[in-house]
Backbone as a chain_set.jsonl record, in Angstrom:
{"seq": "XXXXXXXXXXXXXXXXXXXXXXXXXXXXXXXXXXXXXXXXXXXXXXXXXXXXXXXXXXXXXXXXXXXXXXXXXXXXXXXXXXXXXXXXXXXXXXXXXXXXXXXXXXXXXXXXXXXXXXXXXXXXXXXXXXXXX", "coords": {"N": [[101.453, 115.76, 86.733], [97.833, 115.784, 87.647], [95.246, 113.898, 86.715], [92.351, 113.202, 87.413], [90.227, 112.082, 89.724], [90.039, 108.847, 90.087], [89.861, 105.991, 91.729], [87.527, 105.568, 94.104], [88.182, 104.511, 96.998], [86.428, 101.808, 99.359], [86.158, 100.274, 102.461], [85.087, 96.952, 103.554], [83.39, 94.52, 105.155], [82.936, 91.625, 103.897], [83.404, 90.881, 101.072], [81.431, 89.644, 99.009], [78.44, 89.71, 100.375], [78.591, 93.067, 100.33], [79.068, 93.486, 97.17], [76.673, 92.375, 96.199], [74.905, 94.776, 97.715], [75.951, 97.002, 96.718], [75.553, 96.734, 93.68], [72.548, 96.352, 93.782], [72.025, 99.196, 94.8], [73.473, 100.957, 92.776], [72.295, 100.031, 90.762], [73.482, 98.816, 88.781], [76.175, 96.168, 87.759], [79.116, 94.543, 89.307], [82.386, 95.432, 87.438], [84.597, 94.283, 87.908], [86.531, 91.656, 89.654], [89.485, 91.168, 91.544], [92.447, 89.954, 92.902], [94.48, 91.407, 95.033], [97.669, 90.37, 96.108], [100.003, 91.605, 97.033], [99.066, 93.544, 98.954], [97.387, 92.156, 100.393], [94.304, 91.511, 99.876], [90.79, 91.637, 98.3], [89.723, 93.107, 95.548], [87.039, 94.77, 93.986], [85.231, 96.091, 91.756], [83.742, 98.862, 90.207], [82.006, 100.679, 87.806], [81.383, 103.958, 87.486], [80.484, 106.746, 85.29], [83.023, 108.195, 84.938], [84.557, 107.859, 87.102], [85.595, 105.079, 89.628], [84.419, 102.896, 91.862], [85.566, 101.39, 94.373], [85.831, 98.172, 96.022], [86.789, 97.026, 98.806], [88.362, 94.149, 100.473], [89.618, 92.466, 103.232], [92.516, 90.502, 104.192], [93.225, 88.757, 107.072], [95.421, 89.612, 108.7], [96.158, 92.458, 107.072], [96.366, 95.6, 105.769], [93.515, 96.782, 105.245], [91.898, 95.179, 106.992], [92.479, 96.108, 109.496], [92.18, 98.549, 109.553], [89.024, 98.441, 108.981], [88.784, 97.495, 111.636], [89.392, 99.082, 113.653], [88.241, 101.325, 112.46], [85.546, 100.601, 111.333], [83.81, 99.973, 108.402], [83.833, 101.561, 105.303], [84.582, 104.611, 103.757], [87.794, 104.201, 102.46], [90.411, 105.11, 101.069], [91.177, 107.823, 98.262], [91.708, 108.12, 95.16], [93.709, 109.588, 92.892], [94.388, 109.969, 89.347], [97.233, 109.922, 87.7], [99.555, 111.982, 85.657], [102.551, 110.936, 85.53], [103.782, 108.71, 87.602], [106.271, 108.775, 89.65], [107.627, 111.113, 89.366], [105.782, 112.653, 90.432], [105.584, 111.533, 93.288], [108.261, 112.255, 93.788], [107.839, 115.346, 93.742], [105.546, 115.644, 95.546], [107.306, 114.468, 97.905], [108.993, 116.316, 98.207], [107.851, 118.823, 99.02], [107.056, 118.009, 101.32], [105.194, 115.848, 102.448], [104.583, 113.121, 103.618], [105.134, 109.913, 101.586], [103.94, 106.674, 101.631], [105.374, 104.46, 100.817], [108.477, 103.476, 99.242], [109.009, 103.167, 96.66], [107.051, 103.107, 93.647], [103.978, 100.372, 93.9], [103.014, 97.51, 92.2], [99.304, 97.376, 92.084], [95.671, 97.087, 91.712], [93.884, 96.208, 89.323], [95.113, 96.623, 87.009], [97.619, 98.936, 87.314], [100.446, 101.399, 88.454], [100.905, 102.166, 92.325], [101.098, 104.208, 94.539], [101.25, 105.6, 98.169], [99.913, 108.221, 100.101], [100.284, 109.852, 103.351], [97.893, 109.854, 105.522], [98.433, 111.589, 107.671], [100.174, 113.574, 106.885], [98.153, 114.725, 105.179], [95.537, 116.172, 105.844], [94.224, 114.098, 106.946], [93.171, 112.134, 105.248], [93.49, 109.472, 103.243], [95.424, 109.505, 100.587], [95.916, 107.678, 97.416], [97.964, 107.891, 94.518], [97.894, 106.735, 91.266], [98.813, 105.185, 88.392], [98.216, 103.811, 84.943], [99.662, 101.063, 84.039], [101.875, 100.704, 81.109]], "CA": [[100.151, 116.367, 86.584], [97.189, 115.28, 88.633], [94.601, 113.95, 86.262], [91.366, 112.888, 87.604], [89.969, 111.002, 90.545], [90.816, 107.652, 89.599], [88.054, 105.664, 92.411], [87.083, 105.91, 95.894], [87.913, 103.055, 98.093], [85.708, 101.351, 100.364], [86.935, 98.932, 103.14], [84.278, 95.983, 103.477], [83.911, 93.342, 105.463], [82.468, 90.745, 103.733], [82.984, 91.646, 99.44], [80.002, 89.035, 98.186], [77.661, 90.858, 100.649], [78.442, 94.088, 100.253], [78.85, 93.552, 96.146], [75.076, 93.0, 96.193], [74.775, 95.849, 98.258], [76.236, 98.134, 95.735], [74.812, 96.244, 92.851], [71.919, 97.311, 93.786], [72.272, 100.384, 94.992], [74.397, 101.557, 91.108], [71.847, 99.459, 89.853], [74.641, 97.874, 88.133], [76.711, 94.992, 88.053], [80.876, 95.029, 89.094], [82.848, 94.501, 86.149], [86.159, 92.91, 87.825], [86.632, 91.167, 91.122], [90.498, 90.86, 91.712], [92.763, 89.619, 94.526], [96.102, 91.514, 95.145], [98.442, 89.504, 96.872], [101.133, 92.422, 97.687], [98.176, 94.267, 100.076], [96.28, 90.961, 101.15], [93.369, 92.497, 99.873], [90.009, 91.031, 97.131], [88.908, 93.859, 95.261], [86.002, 94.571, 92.831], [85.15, 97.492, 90.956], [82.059, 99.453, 90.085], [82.22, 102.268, 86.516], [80.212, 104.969, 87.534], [81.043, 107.441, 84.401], [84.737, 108.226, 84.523], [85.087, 107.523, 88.668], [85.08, 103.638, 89.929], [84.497, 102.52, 93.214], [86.369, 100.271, 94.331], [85.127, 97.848, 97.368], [88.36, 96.281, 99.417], [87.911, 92.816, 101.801], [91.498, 92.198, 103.465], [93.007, 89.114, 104.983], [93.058, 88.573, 108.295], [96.703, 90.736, 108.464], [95.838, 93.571, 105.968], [95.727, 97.068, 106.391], [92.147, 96.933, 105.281], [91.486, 94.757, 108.001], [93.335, 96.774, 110.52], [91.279, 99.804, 109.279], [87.927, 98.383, 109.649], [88.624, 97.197, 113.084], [89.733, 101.064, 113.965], [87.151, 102.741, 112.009], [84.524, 100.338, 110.586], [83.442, 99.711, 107.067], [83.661, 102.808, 105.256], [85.611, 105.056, 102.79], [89.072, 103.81, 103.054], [90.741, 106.175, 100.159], [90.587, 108.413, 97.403], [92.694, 107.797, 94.514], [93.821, 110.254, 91.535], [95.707, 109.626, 88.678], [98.415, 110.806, 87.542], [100.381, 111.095, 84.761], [103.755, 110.789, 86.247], [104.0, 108.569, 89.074], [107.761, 108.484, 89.955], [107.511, 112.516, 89.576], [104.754, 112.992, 91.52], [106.666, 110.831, 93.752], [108.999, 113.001, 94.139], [106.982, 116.44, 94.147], [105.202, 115.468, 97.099], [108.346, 114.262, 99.166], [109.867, 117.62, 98.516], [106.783, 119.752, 99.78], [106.914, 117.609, 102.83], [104.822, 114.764, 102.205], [105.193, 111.798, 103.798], [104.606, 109.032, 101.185], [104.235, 105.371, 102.534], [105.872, 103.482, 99.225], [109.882, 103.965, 98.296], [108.445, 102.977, 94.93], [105.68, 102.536, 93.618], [103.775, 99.224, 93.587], [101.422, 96.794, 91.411], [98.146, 97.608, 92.324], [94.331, 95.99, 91.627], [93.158, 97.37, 87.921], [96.418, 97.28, 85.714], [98.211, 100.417, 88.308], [101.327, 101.102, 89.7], [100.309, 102.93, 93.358], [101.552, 104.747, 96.096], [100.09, 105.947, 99.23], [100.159, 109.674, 101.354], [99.984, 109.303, 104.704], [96.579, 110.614, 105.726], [98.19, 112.895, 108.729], [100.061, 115.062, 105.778], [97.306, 115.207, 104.354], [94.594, 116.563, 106.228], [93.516, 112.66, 107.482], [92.779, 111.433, 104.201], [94.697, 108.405, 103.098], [95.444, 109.717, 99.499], [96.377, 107.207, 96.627], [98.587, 107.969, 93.159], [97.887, 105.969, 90.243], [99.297, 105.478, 87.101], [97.809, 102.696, 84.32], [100.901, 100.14, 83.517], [101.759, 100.301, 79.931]], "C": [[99.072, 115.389, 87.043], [96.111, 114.743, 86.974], [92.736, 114.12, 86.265], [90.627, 112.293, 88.855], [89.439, 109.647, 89.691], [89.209, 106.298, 90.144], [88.393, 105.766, 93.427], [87.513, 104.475, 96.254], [87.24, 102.683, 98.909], [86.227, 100.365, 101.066], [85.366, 98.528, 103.445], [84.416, 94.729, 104.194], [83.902, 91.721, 104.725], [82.461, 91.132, 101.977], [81.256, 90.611, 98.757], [78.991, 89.572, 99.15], [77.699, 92.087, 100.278], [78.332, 94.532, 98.086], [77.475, 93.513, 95.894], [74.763, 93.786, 96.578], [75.132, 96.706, 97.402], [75.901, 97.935, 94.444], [73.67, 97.197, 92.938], [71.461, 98.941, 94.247], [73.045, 101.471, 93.886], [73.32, 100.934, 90.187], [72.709, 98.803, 88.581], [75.706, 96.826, 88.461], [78.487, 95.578, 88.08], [81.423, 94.464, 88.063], [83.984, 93.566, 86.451], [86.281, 92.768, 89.287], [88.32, 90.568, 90.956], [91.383, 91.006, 92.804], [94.469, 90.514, 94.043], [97.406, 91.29, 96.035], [99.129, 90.376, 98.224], [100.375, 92.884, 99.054], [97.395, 93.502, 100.689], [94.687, 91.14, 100.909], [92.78, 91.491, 98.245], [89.58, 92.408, 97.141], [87.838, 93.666, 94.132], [85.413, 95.965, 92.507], [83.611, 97.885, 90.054], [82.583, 100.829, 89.095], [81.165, 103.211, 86.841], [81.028, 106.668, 86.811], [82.449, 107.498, 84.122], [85.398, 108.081, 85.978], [84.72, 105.801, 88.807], [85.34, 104.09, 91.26], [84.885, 101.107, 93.081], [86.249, 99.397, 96.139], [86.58, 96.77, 97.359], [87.792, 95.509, 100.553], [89.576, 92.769, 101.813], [91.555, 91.158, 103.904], [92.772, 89.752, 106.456], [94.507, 90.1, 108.853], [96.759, 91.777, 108.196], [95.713, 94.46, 106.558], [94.382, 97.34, 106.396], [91.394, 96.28, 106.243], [91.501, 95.62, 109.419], [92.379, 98.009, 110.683], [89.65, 99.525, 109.616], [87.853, 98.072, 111.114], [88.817, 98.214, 113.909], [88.505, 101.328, 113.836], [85.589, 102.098, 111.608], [84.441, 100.508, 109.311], [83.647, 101.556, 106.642], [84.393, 103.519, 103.761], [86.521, 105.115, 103.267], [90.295, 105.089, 102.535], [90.188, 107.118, 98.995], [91.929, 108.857, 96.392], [92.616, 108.563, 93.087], [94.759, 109.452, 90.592], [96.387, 110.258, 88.1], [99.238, 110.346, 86.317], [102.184, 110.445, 84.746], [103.975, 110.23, 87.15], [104.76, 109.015, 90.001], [107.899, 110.523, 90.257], [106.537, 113.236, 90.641], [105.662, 112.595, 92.879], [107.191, 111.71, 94.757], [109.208, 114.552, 94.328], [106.32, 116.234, 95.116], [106.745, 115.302, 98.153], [108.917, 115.702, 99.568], [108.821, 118.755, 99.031], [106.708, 118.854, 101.359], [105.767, 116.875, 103.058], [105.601, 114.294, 102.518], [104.108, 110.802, 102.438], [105.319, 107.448, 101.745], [105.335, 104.044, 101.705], [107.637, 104.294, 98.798], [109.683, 104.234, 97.205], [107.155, 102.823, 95.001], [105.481, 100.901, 93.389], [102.577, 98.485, 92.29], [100.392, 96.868, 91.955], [97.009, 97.088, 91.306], [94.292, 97.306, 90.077], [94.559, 97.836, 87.182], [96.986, 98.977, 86.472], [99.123, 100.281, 88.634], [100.792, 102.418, 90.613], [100.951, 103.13, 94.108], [100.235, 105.247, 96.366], [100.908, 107.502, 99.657], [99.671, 109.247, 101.998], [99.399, 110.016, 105.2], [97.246, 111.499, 107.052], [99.262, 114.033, 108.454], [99.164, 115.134, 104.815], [95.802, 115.001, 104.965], [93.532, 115.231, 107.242], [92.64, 111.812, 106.556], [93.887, 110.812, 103.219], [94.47, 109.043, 101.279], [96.166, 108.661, 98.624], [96.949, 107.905, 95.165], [98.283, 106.484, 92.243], [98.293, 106.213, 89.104], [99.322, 104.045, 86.523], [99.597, 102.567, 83.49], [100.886, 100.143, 82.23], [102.316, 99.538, 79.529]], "O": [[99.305, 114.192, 86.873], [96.419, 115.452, 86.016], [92.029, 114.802, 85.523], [90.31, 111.326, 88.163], [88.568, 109.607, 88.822], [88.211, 105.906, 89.539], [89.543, 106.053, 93.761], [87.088, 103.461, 95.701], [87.364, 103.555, 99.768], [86.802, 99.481, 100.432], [84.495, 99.387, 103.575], [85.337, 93.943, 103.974], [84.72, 90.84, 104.991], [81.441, 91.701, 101.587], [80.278, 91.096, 98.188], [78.306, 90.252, 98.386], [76.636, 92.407, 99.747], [77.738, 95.522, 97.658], [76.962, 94.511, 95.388], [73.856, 94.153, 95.831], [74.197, 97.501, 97.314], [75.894, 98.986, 93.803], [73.607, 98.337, 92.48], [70.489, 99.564, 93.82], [73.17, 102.664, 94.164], [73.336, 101.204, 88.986], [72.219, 98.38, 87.534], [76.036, 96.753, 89.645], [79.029, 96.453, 87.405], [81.178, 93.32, 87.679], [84.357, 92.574, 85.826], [86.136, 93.727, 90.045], [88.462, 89.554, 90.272], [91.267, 91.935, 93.603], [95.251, 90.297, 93.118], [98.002, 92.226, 96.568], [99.064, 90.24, 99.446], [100.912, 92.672, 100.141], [96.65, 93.975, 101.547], [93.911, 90.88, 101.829], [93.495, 90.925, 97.418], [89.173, 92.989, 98.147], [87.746, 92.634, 93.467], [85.253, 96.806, 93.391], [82.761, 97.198, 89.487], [83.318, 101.739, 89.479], [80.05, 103.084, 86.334], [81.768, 107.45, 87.409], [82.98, 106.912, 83.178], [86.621, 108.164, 86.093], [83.764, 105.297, 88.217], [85.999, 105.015, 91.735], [84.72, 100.177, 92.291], [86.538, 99.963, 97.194], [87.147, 96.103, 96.493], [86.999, 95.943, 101.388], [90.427, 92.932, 100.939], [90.454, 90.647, 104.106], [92.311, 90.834, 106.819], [94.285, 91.245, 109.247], [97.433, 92.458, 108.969], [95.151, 94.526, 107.651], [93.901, 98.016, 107.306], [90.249, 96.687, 106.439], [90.569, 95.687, 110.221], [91.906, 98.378, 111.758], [89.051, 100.264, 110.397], [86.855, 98.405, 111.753], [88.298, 98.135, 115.023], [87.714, 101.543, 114.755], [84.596, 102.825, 111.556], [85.176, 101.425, 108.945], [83.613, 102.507, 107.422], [84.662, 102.797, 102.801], [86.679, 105.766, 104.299], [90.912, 105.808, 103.321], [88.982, 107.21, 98.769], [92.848, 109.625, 96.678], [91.74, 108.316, 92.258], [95.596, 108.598, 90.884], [96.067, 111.437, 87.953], [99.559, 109.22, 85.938], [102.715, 109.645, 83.975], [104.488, 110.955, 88.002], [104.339, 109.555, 91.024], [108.251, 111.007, 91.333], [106.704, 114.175, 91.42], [106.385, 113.445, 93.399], [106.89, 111.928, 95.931], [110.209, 115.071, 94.821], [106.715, 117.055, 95.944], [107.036, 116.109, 99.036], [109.203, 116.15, 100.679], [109.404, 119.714, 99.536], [106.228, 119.358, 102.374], [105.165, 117.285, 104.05], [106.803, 114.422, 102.282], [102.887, 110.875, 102.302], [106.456, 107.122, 102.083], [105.824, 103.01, 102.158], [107.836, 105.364, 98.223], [110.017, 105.28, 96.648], [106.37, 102.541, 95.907], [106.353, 100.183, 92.9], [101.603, 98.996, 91.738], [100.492, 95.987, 92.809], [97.342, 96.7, 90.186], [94.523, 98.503, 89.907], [94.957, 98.963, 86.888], [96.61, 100.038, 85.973], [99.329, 99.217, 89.219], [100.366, 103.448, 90.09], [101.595, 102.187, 94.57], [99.136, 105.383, 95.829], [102.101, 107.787, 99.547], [98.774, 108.419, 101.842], [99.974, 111.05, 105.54], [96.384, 112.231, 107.538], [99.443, 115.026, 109.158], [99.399, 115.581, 103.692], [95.053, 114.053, 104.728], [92.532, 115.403, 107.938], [91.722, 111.054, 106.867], [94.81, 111.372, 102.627], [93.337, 108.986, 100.8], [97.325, 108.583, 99.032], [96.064, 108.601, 94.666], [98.492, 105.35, 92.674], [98.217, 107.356, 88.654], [99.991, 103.148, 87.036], [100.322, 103.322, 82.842], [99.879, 99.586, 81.794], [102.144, 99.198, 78.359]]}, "num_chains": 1, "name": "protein.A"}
């Protein structure tokens, strides 16, 4: 079962620029700036009611790198959660979803995450989440 949108992703080039940039612009401050190794990727996170945004800087390597150099800065994903990962999982594959993840992984913000592969799904990179207990 799908729950909620979870947060938006943003790819970024630069996160301490663009964190002031959305600072002020939420008029609020990010509450967590964290690096996740697995994706090469510093994120930092913004509560706006029950949705976060979530601003992504990549390594040099990174898909988020890879993506801004394609597309430019921008909205990268858009991430629900779910209460089932592993089920979900495996309800998408069988409708014919491609997902990019055998398993799911550790992801930024206490998550395990998979990906859909934005060209079954309309060209929007879709994320699954589900908070680690």
């Amino acid at each position: 079962m799908w729950k909620n949108v979870e947060h938006i992703g943003i790819a970024v080039k630069d996160l301490s620029s663009s964190n002031k940039l959305f600072e002020t612009l939420f008029n609020k401050s990010s509450y967590k700036e964290e690096e996740v190794e697995s994706e090469q990727v510093t994120t930092s996170f913004f509560q706006l009611g029950e949705t976060k945004i979530e601003l992504l800087e990549g390594g040099s390597d990174s898909a988020i790198a890879k993506f801004i150099e394609k597309k430019g800065e921008g909205i990268h994903h858009i991430a629900f959660e779910v209460e089932d990962i592993y089920a979900e999982m495996e309800r998408l594959r069988n409708e014919g979803f491609q997902i990019l993840n055998e398993e799911p992984k550790r992801g930024a913000d206490n998550k395990l995450v998979c990906f859909v592969h934005p060209k079954t799904a309309n060209g929007v990179l879709v994320e699954l989440c589900q908070e680690i207990k």
